[in-house]
N, C-alpha and C positions, 0 to 999 in steps of 0.2 A: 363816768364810763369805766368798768373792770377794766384793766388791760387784757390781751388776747391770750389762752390758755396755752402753757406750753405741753407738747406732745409728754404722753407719761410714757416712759421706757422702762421696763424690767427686764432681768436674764431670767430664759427659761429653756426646759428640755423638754424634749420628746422624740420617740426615734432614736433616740442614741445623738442625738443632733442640736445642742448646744444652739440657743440662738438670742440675738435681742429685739424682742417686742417692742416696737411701737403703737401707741392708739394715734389715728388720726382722723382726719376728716376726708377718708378713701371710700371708694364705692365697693372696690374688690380688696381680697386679703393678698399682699403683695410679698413674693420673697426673692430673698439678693442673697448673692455670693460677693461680697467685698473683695477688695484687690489683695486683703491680707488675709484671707481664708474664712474671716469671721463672716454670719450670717443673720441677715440680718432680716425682719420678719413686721408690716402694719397691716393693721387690719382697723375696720371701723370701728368708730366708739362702743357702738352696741354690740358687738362681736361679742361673745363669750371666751373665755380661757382654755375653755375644753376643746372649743373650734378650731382656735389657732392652733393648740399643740395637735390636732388632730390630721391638720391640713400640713403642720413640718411634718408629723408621721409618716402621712399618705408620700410625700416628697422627699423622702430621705435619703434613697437610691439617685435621685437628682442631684441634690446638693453635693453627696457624696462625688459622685462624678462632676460637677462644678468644679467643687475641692481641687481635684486632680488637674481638670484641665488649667486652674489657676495657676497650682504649681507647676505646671509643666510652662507655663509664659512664663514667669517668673523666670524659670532657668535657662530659658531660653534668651528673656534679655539680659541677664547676667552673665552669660556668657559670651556675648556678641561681641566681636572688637570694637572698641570705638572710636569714630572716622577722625582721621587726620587733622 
């Protein structure tokens, strides 16, 4: 029996908007905003390239504001005293 196939990841752009591709075994094309700003993007096997960069396009104003709100936690818990 193969072993089970590991997810194929590449970096790709579109939008202005840097992300890392996953292929997976998803129904829809799913995109995240990571804790460290990076973003991160799966779509199904049969997806095309064109799709996915298509769909970070269409979603670019989103991420962007992701982005922001991210850093804005960020500073906020860095700057928080912390308890006794």
């Amino acid at each position: 029996m193969a072993p089970p196939k590991q997810p194929q990841t590449q970096l790709r752009s579109a939008g202005g908007i840097q992300y890392e591709l996953t292929r997976k075994r998803v129904k829809n094309l799913n995109i995240r905003v990571r804790d460290d700003g990076t973003v991160a993007v799966s779509i199904p096997m049969r997806t095309s390239l064109e799709v996915a960069d298509r769909f970070v396009a269409q979603r670019a104003d989103w991420v962007r504001a992701a982005r922001q709100r991210q850093l804005q936690r960020t500073r906020r818990q860095e700057s928080a005293p912390l308890p006794d």
